[in-house]
DSSP file (Angstrom, degrees, kcal/mol; ACC not computed):
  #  RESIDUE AA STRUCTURE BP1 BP2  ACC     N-H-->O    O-->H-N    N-H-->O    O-->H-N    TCO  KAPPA ALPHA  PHI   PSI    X-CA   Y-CA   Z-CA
    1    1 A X              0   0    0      0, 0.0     2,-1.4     0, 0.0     3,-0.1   0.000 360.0 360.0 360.0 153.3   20.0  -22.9  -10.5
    2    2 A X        +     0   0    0      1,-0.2     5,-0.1     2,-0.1     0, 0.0  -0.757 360.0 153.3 -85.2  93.8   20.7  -22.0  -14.6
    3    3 A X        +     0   0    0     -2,-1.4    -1,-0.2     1,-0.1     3,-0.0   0.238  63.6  59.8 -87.6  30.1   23.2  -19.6  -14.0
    4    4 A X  S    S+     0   0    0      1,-0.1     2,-0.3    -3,-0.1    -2,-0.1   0.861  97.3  63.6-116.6 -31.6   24.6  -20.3  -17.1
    5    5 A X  S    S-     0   0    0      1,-0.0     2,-0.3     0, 0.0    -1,-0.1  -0.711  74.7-128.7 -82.0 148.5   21.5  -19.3  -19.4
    6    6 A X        +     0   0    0     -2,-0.3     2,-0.4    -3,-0.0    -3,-0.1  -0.702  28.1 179.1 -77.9 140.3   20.0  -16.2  -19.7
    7    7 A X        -     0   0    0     -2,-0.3     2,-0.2    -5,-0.1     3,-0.1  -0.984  17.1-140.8-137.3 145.6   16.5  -16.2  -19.2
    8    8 A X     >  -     0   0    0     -2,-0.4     4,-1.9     1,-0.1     5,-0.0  -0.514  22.9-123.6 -92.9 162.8   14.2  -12.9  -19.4
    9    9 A X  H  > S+     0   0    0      2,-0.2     4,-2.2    -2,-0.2     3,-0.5   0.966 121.2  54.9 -54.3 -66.0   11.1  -12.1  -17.1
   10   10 A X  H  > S+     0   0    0      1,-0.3     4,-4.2     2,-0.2     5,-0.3   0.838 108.6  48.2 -38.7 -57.0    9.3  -11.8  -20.5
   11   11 A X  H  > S+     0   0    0      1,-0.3     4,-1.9     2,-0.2     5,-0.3   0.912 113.2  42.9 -71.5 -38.7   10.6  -15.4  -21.4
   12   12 A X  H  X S+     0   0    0     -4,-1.9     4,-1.8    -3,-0.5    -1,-0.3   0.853 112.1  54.4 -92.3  -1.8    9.6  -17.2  -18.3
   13   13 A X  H  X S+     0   0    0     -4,-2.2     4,-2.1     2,-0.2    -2,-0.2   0.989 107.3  53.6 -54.4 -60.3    6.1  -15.4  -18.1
   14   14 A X  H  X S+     0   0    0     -4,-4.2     4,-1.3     1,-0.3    -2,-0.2   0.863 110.6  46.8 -59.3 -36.8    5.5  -16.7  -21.5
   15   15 A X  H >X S+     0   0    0     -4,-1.9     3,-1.1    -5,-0.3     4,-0.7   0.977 109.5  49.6 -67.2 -60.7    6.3  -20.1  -20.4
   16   16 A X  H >< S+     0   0    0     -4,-1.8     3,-2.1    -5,-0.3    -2,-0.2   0.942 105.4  59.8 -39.1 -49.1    4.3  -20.2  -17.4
   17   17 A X  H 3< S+     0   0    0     -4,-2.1    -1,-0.2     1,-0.3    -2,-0.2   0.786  95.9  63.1 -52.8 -28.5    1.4  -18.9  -19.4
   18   18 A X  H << S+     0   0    0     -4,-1.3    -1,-0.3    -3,-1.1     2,-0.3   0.455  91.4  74.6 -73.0   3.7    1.7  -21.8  -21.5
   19   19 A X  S << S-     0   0    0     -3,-2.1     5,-0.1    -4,-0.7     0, 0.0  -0.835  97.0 -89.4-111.3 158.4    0.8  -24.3  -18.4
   20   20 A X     >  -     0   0    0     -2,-0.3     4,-1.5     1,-0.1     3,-0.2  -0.165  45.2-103.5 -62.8 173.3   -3.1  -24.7  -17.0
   21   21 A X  H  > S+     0   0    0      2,-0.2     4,-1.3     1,-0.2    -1,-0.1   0.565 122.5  63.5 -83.0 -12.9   -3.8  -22.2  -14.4
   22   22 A X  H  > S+     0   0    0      2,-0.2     4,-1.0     3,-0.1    -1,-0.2   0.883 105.6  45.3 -53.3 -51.8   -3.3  -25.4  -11.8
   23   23 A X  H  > S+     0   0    0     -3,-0.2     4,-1.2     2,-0.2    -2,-0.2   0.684 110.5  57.4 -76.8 -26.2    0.2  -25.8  -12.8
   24   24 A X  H  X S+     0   0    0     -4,-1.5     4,-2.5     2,-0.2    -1,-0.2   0.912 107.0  41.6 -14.9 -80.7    0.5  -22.3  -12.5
   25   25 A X  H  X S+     0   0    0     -4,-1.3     4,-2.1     2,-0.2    -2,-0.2   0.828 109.7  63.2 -69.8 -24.7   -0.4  -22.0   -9.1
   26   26 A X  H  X S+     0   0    0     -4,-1.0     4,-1.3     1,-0.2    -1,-0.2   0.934 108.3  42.6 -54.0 -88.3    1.8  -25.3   -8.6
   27   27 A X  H  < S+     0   0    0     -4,-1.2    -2,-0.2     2,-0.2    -1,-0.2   0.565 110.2  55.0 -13.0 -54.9    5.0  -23.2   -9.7
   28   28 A X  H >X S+     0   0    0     -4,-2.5     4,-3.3     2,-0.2     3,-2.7   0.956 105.8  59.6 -56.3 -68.8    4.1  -20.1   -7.7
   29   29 A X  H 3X S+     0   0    0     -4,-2.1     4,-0.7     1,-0.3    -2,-0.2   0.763 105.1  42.6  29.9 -94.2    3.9  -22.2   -4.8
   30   30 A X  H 3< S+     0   0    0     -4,-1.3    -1,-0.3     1,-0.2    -2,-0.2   0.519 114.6  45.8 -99.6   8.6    6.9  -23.3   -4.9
   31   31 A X  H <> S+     0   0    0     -3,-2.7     4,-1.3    -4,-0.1     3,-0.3   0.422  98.3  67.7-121.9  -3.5    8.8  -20.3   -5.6
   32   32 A X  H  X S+     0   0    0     -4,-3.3     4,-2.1     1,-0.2    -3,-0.1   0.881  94.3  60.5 -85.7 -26.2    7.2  -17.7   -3.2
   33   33 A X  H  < S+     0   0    0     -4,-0.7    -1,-0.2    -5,-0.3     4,-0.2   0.671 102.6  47.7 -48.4 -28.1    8.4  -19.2   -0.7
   34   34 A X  H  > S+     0   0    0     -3,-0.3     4,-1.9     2,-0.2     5,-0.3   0.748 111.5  49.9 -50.6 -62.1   11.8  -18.8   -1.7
   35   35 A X  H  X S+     0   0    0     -4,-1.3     4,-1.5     1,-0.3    -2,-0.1   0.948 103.2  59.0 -51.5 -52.2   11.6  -15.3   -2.5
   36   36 A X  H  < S+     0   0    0     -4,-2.1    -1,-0.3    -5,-0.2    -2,-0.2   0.794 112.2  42.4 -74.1 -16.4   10.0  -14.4    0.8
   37   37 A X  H  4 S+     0   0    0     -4,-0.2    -2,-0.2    -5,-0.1    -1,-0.2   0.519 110.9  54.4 -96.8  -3.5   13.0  -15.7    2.5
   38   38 A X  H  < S+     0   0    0     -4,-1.9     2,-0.5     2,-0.1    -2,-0.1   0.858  91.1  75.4 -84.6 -23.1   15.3  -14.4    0.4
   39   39 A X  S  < S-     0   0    0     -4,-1.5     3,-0.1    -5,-0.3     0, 0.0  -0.665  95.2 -96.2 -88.7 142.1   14.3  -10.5    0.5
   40   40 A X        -     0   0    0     -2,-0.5     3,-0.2     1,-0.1    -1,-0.1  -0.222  42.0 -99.7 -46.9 131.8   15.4   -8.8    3.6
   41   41 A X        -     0   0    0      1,-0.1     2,-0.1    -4,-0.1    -1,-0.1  -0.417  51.8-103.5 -75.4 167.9   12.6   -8.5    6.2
   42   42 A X        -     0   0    0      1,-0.1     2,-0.7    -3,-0.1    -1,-0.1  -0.170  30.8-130.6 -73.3 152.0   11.2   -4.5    5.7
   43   43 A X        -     0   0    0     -3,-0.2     2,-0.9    -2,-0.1    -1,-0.1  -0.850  22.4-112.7-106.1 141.6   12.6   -2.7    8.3
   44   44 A X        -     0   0    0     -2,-0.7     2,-0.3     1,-0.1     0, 0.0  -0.646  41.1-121.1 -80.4 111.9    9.5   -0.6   10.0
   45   45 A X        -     0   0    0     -2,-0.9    -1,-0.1     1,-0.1    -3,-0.0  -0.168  20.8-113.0 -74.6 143.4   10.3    3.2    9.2
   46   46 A X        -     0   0    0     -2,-0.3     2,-0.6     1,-0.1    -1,-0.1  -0.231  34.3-117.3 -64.6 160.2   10.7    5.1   11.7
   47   47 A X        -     0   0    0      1,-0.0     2,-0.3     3,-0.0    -1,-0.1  -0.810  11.0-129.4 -95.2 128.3    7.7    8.0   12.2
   48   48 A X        -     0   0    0     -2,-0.6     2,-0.2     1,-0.0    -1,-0.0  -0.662  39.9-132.6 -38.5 105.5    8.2   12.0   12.0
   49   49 A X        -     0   0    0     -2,-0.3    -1,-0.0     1,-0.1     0, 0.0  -0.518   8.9-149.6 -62.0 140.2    6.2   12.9   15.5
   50   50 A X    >   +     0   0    0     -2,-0.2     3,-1.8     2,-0.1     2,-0.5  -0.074  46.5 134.6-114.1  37.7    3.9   15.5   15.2
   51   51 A X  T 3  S+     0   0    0      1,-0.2    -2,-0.1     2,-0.1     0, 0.0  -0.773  82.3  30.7 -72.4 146.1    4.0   17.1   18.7
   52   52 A X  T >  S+     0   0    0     -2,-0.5     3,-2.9     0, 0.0    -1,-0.2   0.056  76.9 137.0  96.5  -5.4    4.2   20.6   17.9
   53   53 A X  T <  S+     0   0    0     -3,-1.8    -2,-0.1     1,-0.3    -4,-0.0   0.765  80.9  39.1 -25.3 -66.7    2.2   20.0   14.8
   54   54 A X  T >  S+     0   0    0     -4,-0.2     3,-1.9     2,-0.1    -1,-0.3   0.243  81.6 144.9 -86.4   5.8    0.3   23.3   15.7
   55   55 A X  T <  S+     0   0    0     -3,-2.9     3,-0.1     1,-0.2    -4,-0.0  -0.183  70.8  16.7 -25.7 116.7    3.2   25.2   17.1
   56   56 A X  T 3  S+     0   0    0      1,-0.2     2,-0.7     0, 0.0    -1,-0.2   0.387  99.6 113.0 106.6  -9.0    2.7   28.7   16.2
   57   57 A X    <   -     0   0    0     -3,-1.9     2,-1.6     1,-0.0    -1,-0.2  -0.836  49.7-154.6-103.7 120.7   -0.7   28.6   15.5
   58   58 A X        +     0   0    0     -2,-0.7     2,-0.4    -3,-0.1    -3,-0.0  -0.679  14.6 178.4-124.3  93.5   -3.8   30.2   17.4
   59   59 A X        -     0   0    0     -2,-1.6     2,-0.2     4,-0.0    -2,-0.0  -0.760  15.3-147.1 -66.1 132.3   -7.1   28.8   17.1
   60   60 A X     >  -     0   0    0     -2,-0.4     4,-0.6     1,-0.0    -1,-0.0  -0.467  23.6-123.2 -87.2 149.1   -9.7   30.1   18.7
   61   61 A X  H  > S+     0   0    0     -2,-0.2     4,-2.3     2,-0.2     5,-0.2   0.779 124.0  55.2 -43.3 -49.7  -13.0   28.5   20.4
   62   62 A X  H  > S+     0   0    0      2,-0.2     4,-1.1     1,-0.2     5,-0.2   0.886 104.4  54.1 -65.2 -38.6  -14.6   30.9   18.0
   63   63 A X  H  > S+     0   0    0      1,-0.2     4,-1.2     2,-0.2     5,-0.3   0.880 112.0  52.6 -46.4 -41.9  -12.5   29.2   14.7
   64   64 A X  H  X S+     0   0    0     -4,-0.6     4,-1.4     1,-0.3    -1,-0.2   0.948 105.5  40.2 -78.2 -53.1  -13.8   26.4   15.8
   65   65 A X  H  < S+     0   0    0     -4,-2.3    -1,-0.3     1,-0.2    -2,-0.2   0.280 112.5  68.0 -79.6   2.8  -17.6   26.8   16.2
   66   66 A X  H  X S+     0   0    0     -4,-1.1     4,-1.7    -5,-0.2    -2,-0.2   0.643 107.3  31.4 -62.2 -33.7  -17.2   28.7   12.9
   67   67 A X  H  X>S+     0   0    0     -4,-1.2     4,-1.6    -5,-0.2     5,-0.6   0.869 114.7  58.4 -92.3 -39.3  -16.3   25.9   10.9
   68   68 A X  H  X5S+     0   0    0     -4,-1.4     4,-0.7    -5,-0.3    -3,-0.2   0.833 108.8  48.7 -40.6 -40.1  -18.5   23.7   13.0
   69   69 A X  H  >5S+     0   0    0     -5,-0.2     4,-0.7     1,-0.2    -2,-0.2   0.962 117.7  42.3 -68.5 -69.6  -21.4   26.3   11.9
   70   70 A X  H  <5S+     0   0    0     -4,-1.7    -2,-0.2     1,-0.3    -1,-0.2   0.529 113.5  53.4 -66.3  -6.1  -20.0   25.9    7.9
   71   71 A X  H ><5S+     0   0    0     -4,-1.6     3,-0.6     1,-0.1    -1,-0.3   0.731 121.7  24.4 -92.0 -38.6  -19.6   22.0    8.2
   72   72 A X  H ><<S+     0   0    0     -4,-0.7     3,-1.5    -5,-0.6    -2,-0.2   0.378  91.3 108.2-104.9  16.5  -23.2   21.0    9.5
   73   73 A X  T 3< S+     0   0    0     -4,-0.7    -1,-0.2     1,-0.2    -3,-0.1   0.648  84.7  36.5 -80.2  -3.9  -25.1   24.1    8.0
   74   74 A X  T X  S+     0   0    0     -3,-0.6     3,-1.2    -4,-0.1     2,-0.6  -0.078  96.6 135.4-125.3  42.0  -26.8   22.2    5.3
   75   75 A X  T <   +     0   0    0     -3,-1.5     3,-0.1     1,-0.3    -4,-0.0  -0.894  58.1  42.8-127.4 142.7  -27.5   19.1    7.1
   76   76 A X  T 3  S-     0   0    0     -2,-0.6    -1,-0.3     1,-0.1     4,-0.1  -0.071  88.9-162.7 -93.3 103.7  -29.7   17.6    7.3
   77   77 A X    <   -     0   0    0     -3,-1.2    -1,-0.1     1,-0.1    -2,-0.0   0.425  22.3-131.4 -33.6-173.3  -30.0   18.2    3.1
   78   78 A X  S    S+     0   0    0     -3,-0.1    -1,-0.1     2,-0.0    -3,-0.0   0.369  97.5  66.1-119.0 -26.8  -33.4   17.4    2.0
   79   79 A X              0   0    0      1,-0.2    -2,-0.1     0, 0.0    -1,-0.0   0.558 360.0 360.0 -84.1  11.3  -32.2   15.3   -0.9
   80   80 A X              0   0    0     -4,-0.1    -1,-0.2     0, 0.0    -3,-0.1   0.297 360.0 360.0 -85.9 360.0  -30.6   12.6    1.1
């Protein structure tokens, strides 16, 4: 590895750009593999459970076939 020059993101995009899009892909290649073993696998976050999600709340049958009424009440439209 160059650790001894500095090289920007900027600078080795601009170089890359300069090779055909074969030689490109050549280059990519060979460095993504690297990369993906280099980064830490993700760790899976853990999820916020929503039992109790409705805690506190009182729905009704009636709530329900009310909105049920206001969801489907212009279907089927005539302009579809």
């Amino acid at each position: 590895m160059l650790s001894s020059i500095d090289v920007t993101v900027n600078q080795v995009v601009e170089l890359l750009r300069k090779l055909p899009p074969r030689q490109q892909l050549r280059v990519l290649s060979r460095v993504l593999p690297e990369l993906e073993h280099a980064l830490p696998a993700a760790e899976a976050k853990e999820r916020e459970s929503l039992r109790g999600l409705w805690r506190g709340l009182d729905v009704t049958e009636e709530d329900i076939a009310q909105v049920r009424r206001e969801m489907w009440g212009h279907f089927p439209r005539e302009d579809v």
